[in-house]
C-alpha positions in Angstrom: -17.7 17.8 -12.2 -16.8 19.7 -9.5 -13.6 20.8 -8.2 -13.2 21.6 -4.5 -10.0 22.8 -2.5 -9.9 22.6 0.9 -6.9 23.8 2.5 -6.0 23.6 5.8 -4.6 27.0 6.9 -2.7 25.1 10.1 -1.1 22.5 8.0 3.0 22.8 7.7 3.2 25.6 10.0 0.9 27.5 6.8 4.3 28.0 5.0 2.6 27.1 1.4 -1.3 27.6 2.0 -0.8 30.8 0.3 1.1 29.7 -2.8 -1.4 26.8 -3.2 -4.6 29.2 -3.2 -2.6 31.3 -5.9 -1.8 28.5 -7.9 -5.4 27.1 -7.9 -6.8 30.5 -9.2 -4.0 31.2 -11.8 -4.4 27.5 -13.2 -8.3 27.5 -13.4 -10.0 31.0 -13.5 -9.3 31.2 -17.3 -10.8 27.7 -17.9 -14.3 26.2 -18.4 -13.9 24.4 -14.8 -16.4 24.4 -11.7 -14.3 25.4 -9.1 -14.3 25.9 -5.5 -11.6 27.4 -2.6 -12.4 26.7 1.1 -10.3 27.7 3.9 -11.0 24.7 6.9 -11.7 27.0 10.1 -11.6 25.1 13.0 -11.3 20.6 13.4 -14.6 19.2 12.5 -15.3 22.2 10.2 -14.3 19.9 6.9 -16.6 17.6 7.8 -19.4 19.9 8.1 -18.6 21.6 4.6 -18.0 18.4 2.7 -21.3 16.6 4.4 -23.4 19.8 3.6 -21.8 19.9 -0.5 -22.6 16.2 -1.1 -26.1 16.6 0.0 -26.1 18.8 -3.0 -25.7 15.4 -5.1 -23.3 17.1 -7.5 -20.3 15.4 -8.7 -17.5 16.8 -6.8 -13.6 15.8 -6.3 -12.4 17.2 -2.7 -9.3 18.2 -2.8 -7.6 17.7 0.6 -4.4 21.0 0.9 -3.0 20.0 3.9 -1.1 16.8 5.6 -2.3 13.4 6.5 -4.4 14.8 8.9 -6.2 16.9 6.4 -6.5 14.3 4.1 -7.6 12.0 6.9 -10.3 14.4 7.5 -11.8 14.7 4.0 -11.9 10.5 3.6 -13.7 10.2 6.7 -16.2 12.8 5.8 -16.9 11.8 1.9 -17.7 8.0 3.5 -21.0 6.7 2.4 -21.6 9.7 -0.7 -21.5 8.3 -3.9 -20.3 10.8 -6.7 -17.4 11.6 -4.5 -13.6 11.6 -5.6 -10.9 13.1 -3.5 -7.4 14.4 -4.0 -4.3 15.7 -2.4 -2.3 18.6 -2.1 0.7 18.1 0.0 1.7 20.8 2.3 1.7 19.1 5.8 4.5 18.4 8.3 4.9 14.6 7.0 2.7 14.0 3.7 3.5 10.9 3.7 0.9 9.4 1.4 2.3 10.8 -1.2 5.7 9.4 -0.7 4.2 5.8 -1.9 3.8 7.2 -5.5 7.0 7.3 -7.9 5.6 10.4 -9.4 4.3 12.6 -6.0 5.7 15.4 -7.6 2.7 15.7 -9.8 0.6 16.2 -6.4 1.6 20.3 -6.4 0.7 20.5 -9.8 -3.1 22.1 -10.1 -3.3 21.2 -13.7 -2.3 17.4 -13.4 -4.4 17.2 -10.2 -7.9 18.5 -12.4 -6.9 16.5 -15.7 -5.7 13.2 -13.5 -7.1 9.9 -13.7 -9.7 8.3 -10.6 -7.9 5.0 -9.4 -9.2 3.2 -6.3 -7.0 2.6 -3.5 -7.9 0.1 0.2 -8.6 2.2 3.1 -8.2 0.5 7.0 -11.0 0.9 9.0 -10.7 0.8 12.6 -14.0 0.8 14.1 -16.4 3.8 12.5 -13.2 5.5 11.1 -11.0 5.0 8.0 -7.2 5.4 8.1 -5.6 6.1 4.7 -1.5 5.0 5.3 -1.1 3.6 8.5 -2.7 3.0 11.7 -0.9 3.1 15.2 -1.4 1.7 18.3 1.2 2.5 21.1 3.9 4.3 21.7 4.2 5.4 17.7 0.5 6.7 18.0 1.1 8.6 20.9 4.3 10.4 19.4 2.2 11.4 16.5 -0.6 12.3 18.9 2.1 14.6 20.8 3.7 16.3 18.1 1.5 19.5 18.1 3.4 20.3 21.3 6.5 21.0 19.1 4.9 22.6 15.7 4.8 26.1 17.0 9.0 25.5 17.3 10.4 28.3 15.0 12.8 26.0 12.1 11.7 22.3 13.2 10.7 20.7 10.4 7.7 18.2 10.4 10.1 14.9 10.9 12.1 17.3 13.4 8.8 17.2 15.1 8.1 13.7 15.0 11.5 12.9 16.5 11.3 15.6 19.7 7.9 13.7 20.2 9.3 10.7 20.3 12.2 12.1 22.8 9.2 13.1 25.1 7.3 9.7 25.1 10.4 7.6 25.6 10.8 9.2 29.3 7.0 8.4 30.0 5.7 4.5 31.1 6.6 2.2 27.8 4.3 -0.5 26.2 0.6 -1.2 25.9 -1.4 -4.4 27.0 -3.1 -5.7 23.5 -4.9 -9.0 22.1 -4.0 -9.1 18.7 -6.2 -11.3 16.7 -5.1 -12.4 13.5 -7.3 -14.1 10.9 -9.5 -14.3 13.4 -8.1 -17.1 15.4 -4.3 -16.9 16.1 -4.7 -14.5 19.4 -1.2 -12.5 20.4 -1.2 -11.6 24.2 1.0 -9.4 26.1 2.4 -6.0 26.3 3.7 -4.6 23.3 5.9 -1.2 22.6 3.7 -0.2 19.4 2.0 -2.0 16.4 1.3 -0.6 12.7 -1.2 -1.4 10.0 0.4 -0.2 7.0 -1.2 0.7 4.0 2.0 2.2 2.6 5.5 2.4 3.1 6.1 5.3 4.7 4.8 7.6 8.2 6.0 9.7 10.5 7.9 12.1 7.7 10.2 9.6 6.5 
């Protein structure tokens, strides 16, 4: 088994990228573990990487050190290899995957991350992509879409993000003309301010 960490040098603002690649070294260069560190360079370069390592056919767990957007990434590119596992390391603006564990605590810590144990969890997928906690349509999807207009704000935090975004979408033109099917035959029409597909209970940082 192998043991990749991708970390996501834009995640969080890069406040704990550095103490993360630390940790990983100083937890697993003295041990009998096939290891890996991979700073992501640019979006669409994870997918690359983890596409070119599992045509290797080796049995790897990819280690996602970022936010929801990281980990988003890393799903969506180990879709369709077998002998693939992922995991997370928080250090995003939200993480809020790990919030629907009682124990996320345990996510920062190298050692229980390598020695953990595989559990499968549902994925949505909308269209050819596969959202891990939620997935938005609206006015919620396009306050998360508008929030890396605020990250680059010295001392706002990633909820303190989320909420300026959604300061700047409320003055724009509210609500979105959907069919919602359900169960494939009860049909909502009209316009609605957002929906959410949850698969967890918690997004936008809190």
């Amino acid at each position: 088994m192998k043991h990749i960490f991708i970390i996501n040098p834009a995640a969080g603002k890069g406040k704990l990228q550095e103490n993360i690649e630390k940790s990983i070294h100083h937890e697993l260069k003295t041990k009998k573990i096939d290891y890996e560190v991979y700073i992501s360079k640019s979006k669409g370069d994870i997918k690359n990487f983890i596409t070119n390592k599992c045509e290797d056919n080796v049995q790897s767990v990819f280690y996602g050190c970022g936010g929801d957007g990281t980990l988003h990434e890393v799903v969506n590119a180990c879709i369709g290899f077998e002998n693939t596992y992922i995991g997370v390391i928080p250090c995003g603006s939200g993480n809020d995957f790990v919030k629907n564990f009682d124990n996320h605590d345990y996510f920062y810590n190298i050692d229980s991350q390598v020695n953990g144990e595989v559990i499968n969890l549902d994925l949505i997928r909308a269209k050819d992509k596969y959202a891990v906690s939620v997935c938005n349509i609206g006015f919620d999807a396009d306050a998360a879409f508008s929030m890396h207009k605020f990250k680059k704000i010295p001392f706002i935090t990633g909820s303190g993000c989320y909420i300026m975004s959604v300061i700047y979408n409320l003055s724009k033109k509210l609500g979105k003309k959907l069919d919602v099917i359900i169960d494939n035959n009860e049909v909502l029409k009209g316009s609605f301010l957002l929906g959410v597909v949850a698969n967890g209970h918690s997004y936008g940082g809190g």
